[in-house]
Every structure is written in structure tokens, then in C-alpha cells.
LOZADO-360335 format. One line per 5 residues: number of its first residue (from 0); their letters; for each residue x, y, z of N, C-alpha, C, O. Coordinates in pm, whole numbers, plus 50000, padded with zeros to 5 digits. Layout:
LOZADO-360335
NUM> a> X:Y:Z:X:Y:Z:X:Y:Z:X:Y:Z; ...;
***
This chain:
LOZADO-360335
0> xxxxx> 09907:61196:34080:09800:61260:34005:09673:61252:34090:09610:61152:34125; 09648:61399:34117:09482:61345:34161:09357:61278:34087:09328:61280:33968; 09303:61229:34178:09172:61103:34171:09088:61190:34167:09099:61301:34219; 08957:61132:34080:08814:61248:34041:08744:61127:34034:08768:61016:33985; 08639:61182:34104:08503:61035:34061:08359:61150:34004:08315:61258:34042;
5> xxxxx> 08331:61073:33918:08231:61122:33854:08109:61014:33855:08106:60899:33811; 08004:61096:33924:07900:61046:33927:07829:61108:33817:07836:61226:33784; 07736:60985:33744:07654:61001:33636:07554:60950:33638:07572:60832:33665; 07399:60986:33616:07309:60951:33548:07252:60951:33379:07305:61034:33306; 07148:60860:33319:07181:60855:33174:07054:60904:33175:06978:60915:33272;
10> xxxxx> 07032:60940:33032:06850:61033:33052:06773:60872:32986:06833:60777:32934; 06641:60884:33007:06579:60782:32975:06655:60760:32800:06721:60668:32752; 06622:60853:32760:06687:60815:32576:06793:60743:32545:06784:60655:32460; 06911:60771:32612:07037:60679:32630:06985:60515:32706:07014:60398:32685; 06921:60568:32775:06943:60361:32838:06843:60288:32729:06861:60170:32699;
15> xxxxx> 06730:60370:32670:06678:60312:32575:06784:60262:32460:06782:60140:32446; 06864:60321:32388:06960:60297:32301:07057:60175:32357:07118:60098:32284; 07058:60174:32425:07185:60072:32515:07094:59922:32538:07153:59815:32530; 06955:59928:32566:06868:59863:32556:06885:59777:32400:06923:59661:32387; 06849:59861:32305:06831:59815:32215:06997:59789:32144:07024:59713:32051;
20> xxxxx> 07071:59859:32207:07251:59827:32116:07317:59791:32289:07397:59872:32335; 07289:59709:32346:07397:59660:32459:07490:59658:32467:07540:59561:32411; 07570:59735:32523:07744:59720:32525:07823:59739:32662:07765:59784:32761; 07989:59697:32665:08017:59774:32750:08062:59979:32764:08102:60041:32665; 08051:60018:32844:08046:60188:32801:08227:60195:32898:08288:60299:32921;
25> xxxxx> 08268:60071:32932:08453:60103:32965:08514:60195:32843:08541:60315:32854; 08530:60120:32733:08595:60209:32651:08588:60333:32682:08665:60400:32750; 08453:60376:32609:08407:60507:32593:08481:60589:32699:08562:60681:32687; 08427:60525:32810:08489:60630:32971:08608:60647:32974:08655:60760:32985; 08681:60544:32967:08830:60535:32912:08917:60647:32821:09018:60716:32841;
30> xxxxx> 08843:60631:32735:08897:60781:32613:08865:60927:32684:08947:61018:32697; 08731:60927:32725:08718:61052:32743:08833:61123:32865:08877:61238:32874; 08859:60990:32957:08987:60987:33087:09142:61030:32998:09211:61123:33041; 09173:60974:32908:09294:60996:32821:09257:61107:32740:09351:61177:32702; 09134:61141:32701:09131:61217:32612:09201:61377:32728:09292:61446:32684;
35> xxxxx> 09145:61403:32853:09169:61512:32922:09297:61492:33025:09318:61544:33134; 09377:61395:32944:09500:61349:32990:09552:61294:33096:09673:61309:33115; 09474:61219:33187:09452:61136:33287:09428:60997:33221:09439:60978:33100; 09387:60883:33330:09334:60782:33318:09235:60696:33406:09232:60709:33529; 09143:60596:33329:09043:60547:33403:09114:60424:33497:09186:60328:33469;
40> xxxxx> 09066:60470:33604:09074:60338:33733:08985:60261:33743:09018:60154:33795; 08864:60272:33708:08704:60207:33745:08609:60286:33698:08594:60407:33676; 08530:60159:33686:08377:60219:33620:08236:60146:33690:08190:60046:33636; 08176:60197:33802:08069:60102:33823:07928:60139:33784:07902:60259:33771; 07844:60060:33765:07711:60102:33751:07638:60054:33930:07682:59973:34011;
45> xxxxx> 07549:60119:33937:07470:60124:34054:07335:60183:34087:07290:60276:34020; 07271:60133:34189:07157:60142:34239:07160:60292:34301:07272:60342:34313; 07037:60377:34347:07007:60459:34401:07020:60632:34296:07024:60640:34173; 07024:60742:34393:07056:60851:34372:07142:60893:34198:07139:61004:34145; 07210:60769:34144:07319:60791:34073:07256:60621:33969:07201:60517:34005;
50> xxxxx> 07311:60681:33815:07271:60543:33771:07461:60460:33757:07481:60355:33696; 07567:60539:33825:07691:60476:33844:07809:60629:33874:07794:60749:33899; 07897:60554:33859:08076:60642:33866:08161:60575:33791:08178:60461:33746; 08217:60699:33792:08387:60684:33728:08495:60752:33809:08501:60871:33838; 08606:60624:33850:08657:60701:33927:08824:60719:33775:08848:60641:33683;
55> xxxxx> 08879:60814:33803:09002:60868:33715:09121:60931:33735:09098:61035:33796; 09192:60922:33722:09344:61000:33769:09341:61110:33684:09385:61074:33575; 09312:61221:33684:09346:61351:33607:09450:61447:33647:09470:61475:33765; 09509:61489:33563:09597:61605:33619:09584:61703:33681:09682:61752:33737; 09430:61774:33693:09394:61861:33771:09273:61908:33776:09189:61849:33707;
60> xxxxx> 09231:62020:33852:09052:62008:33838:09034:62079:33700:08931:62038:33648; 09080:62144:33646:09081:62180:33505:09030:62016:33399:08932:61990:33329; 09118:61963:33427:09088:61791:33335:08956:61769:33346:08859:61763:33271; 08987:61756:33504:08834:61694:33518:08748:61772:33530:08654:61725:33593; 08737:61860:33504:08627:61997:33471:08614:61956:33278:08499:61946:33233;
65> xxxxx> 08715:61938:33194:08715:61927:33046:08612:61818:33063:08501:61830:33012; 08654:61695:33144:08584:61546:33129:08466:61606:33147:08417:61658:33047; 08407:61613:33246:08255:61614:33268:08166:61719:33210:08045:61703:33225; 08203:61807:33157:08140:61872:33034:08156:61818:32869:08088:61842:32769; 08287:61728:32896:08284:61636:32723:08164:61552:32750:08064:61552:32678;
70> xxxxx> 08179:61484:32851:08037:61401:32894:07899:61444:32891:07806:61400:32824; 07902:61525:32962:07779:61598:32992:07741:61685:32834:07620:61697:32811; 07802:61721:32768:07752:61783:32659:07726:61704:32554:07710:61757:32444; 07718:61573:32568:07673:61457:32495:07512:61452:32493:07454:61431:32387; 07445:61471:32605:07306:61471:32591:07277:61341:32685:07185:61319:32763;
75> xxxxx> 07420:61240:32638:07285:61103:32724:07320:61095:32841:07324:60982:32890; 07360:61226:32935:07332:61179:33084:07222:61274:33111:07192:61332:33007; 07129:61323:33244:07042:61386:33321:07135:61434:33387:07120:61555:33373; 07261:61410:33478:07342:61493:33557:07475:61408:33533:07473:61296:33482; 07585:61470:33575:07710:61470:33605:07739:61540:33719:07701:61653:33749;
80> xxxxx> 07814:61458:33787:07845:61527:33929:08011:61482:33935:08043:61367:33906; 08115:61589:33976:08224:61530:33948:08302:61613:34129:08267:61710:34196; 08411:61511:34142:08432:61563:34326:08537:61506:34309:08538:61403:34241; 08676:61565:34373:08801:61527:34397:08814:61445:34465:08770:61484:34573; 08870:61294:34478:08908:61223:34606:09034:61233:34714:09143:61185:34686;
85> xxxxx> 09009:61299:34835:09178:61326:34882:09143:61163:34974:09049:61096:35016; 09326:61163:34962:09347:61051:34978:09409:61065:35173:09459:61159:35235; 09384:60962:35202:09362:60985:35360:09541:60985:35426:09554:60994:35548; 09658:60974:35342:09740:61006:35355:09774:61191:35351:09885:61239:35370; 09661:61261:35325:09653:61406:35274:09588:61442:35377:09567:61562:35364;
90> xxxxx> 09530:61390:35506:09456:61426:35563:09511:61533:35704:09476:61624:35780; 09594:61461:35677:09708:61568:35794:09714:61703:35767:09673:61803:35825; 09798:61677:35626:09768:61840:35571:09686:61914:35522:09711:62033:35503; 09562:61852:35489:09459:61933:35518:09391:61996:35662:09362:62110:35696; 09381:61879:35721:09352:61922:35886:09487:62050:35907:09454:62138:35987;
95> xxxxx> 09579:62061:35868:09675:62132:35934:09597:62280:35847:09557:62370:35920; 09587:62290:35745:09544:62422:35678:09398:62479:35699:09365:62595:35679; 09306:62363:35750:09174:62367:35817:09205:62501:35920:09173:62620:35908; 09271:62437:36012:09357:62468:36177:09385:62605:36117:09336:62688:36193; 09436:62657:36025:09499:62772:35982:09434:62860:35944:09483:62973:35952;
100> xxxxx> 09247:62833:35867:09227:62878:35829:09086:62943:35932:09011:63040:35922; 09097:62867:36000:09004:62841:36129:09008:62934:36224:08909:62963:36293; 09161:63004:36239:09187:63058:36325:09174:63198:36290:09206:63286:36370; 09131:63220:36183:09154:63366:36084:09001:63356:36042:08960:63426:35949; 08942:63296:36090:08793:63294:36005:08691:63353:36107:08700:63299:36217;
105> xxxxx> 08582:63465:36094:08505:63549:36148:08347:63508:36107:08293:63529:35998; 08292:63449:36216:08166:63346:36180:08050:63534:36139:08083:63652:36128; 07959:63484:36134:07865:63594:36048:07809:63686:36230:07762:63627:36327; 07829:63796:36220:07744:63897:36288:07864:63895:36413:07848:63966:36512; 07957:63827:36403:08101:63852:36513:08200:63949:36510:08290:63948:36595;
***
């Protein structure tokens, strides 16, 4: 099953609520992963650009296209950002279809 990591930020209103009702938010992430018929691998919170991720096994970018709009249409993030992880055993065959596609590809004004 492919891997999806979803990067999330929360809008100020949500961390206020979490502030005042502290919890862990695993569950939650959890369901919404089963809910689009995959499952959660990890959940971190973090510093910078992103206020954390979720990384998830989904069945396809369809799933994880359902997930991050069930999320995102909640209100308490500012963004959702969601990106396939290929796994570096895949890397061959991608480089091989790169190579393929590379060779057929016509850069602009050529």
C-alpha cells in the first residue's frame, strides 16, 4: 500500500481549544486514516514551516486526496499539504520511466 504524509498546520482557534481541552490528537488521525481505508503509521508534531505530519498507508491518491479534505474541511487547520512517499526500493523504476520519458520530451522553443 502506498505511504502519504500529510503535513498540517492548526489555525490559531484550534491550538487555542487544545490549550484549554489538552489531548492526544493520535486517535483522531487514526480514524480519519481507517476512515479512507488505509492506516496510521505516525504522527509527529514539530517546529518550523509545518505545526507537524502524518505519515499513512492509503490505498491510493484518491484516499489520500478523501483524507486531507476530511481534514482540511474541519476548519482547525491553516493548510494541509499531502505528498506520496516512494520508497527507495521504487527508485529504479522510476529512474527507468524518468529515462523514458526524457527521451521523448521537447524542452520549450526546440
Amino acid at each position: 500500500m502506498p505511504k502519504y504524509v500529510l503535513f498540517f498546520s492548526y489555525t490559531a482557534e484550534a491550538w487555542s481549544r487544545m490549550i484549554q481541552n489538552p489531548g492526544d490528537r493520535t486517535a483522531a488521525a487514526r480514524a480519519v486514516a481507517e476512515g479512507a481505508g488505509g492506516s496510521l503509521e505516525s504522527i509527529y508534531l514539530m517546529f518550523g514551516g509545518h505545526d507537524g505530519m502524518a505519515i499513512c498507508d492509503l490505498p491510493d491518491a484518491e484516499a489520500a486526496a478523501a483524507a486531507s479534505i476530511a481534514v482540511n474541511s474541519s476548519g482547525a487547520f491553516r493548510s494541509v499539504e499531502t505528498r506520496e512517499l516512494i520508497d527507495p526500493g521504487r527508485l529504479v523504476a522510476v529512474l527507468g520511466k524518468a529515462g523514458e520519458a526524457a527521451g521523448v520530451y521537447r524542452a520549450p522553443g526546440t
